[in-house]
Structure formats: structure tokens, C-alpha cells
C-alpha positions in Angstrom: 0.0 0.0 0.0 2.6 2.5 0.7 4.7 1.6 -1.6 2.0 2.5 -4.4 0.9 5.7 -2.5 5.2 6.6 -3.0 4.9 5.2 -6.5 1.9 7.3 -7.2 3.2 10.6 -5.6 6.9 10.3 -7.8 4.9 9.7 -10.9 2.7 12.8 -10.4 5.5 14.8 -9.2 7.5 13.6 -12.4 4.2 14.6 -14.6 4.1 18.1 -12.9 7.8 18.6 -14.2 7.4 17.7 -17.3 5.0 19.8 -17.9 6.9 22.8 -16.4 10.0 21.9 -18.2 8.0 21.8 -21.3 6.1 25.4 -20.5 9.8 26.8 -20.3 11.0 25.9 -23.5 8.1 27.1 -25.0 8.6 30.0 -23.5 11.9 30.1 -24.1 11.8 29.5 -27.8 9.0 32.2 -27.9 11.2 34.8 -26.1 14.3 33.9 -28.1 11.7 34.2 -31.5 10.3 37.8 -30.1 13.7 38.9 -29.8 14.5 38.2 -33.1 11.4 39.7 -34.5 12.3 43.0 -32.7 15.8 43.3 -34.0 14.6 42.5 -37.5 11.7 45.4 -37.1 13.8 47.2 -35.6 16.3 47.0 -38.6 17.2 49.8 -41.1 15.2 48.0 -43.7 11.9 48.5 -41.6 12.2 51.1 -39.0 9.9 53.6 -39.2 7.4 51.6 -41.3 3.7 50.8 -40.4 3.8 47.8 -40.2 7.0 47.8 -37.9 5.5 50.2 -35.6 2.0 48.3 -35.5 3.7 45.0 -34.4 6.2 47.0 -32.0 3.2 48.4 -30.8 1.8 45.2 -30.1 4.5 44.2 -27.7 6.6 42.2 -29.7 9.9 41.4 -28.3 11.3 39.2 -25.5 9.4 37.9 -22.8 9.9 40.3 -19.9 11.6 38.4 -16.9 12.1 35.2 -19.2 15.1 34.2 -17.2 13.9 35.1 -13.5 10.4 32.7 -14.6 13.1 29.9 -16.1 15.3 30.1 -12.9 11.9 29.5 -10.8 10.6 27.1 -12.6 14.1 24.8 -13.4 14.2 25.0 -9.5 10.5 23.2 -9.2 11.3 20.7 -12.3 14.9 19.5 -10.8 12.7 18.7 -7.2 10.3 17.5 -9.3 11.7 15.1 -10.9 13.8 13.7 -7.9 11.2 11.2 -6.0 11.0 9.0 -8.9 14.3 9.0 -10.0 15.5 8.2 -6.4 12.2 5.4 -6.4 13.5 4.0 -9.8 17.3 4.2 -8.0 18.3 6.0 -11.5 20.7 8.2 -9.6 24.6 8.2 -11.9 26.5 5.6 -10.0 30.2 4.6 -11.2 30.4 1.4 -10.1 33.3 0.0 -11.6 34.5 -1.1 -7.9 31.7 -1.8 -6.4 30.5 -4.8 -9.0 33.6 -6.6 -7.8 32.5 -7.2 -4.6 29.8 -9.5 -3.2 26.1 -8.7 -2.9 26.1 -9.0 0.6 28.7 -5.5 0.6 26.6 -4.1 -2.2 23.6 -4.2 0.0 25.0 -2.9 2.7 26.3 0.1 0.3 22.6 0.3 -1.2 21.5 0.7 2.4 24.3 3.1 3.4 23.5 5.3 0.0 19.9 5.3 0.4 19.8 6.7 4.0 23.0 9.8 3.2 20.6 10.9 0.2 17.7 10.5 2.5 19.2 12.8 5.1 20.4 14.9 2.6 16.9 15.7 0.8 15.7 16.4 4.6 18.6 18.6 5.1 17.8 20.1 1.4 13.8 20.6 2.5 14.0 21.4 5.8 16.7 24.7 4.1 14.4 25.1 1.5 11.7 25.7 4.2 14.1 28.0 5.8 14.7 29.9 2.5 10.9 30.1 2.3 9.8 31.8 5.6 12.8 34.2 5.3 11.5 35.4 1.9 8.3 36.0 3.0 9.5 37.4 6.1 11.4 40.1 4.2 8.6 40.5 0.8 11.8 40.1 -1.8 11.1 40.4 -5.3 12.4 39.8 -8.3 13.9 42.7 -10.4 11.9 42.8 -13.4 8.6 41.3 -13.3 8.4 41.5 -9.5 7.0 38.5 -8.4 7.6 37.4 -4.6 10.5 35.1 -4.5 9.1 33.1 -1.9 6.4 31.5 -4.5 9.6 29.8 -6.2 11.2 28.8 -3.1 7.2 27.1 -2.0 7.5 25.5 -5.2 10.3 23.9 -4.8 10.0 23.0 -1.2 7.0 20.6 -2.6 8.8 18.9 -4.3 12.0 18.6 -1.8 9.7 17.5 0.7 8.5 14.6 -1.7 11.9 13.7 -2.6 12.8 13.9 1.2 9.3 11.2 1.9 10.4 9.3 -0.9 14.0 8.9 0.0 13.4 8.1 3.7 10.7 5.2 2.5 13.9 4.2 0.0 16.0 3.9 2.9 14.1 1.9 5.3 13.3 -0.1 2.1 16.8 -1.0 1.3 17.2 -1.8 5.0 14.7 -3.9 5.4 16.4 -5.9 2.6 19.4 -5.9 4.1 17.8 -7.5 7.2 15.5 -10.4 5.1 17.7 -10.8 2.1 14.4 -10.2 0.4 14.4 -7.7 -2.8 11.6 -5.8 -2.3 12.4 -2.9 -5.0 13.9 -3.9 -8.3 16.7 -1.5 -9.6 13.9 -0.1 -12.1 11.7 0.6 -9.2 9.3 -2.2 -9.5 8.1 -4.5 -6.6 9.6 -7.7 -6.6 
């Protein structure tokens, strides 16, 4: 039960950022297009026209605050995507060394793994809900569209939070395994 109740909450969570990451591309592409279209109507060859000043007129151009709205949002989309990567144990691993030695020391270095990123993602939460409170404490801003930091910092802290829930129920996982000798999650994150 719990372990489909993680399952489900990583796959939303991974949903959530995709569609994020996807927004901010589009909006990326879009601002790098309007930025284009200015300088070209901007250009000797149409300055001053009508139609240059009609579409100027209509606000054509970069997207203002492009890169404060892609800094928020890449923060949200990296946390987002961190419960079911850590579910699915897809984390980079070198492990050259480490397939030399038995399964017995390979479960104890699951185990050992598992609970430093745990306490790590509760470490990077418990910040993040630090990070949060101050910014709302103090009303910052950012520069050009002035939107309250804090609502980037919340964003993020949902999904450190997730990836802090997840991580801890990866932990006792992989220890309970070390205990039976009983896979219970597969290396692809499905139940054994």
C-alpha cells in the first residue's frame, strides 16, 4: 500500500515537471523568437514603417523576466523530478569497484547510499523551508517582473519534501532488505 501511495506521488511529481519543463521551452523559444522579431523590425530595412510600428506596438519582443520565470521554474522541475528517480534508484553511479564485490557489501552500500541521500533531501527541505519563511519574512522580489520570490522557493520546497518522503521510504526499504535478504524494490523501481 505504501509503496504504491510513493509510487503514485513520484509519478505525479514527475508529470508536474514535465509539464513545467515543457512550459519553459516554450517560453523560451518564444522569447528567443520575439527577440529576433524585434531586431529584425527594428532594422534599417523596416524602422519607421507601419507595419514595424503596429507589431512593436503590439508588444513584440522578448518575454519580460524570461530568465527570473526559467530560474523558478528549473528549481520546481529539478525537485520535481527527484522522488521518482530516487524510487526508480536511477541516480549516476560509477560502479566499476563496487561490482567486484559480493552482494552482501553491495547491500549494505545500497543501504548506506539510500539513507545519506535521505538525510540529505531532509537537510535540502528542511533549508528550503528555511529559504521560504525568510523570503516571505522580508517581501523580496524579483527585479523585473516582480513577483515574490518566496512562490519559487514554495514550489520547490513541494517537491524537496517529496523527494525527502520518498528517499526516507527508500531507505528503510533498502534496509529492510538488508535485514530479510528479500528484494523488495527492483533496480527499475518495481516490486519484486
Amino acid at each position: 500500500m505504501l509503496r504504491r501511495i510513493m509510487e503514485a506521488l513520484a509519478r505525479v511529481m514527475a508529470i508536474l515537471g514535465g509539464l513545467v519543463l515543457t512550459a519553459l521551452i516554450v517560453m523560451t523559444c518564444l522569447s528567443i523568437f520575439g527577440r529576433f522579431l524585434n531586431g529584425v523590425l527594428h532594422s534599417d530595412l523596416l524602422d519607421g514603417t507601419g507595419l514595424a510600428v503596429w507589431l512593436l506596438s503590439l508588444g513584440i519582443g522578448p518575454i519580460n523576466g524570461d530568465f527570473e520565470l526559467i530560474e523558478a521554474g528549473m528549481a520546481f522541475t529539478i525537485f520535481a523530478f527527484l522522488p521518482i528517480t530516487q524510487l526508480r534508484d536511477g541516480h549516476a553511479a560509477v560502479d566499476i569497484f563496487t561490482n567486484m564485490l559480493g552482494e552482501g557489501v553491495n547491500r549494505v552500500l545500497s543501504v548506506l547510499w539510500a539513507t545519506l541521500f535521505a538525510a540529505v533531501l531532509i537537510l535540502i527541505a528542511w533549508q528550503l523551508w528555511q529559504g521560504t519563511q525568510a523570503k516571505m519574512r522580508y517581501g523580496e522580489t524579483t527585479y523585473l517582473i516582480q513577483f515574490p520570490i518566496w512562490w519559487a522557493y514554495a514550489a520547490a520546497l513541494v517537491g524537496a519534501v517529496l523527494s525527502a518522503l520518498v528517499g526516507t521510504y527508500v531507505a528503510l526499504v533498502r534496509l529492510t532488505e538488508l535485514a530479510t535478504g528479500t528484494p523488495i524494490i527492483a533496480s527499475d523501481g518495481a516490486e519484486q
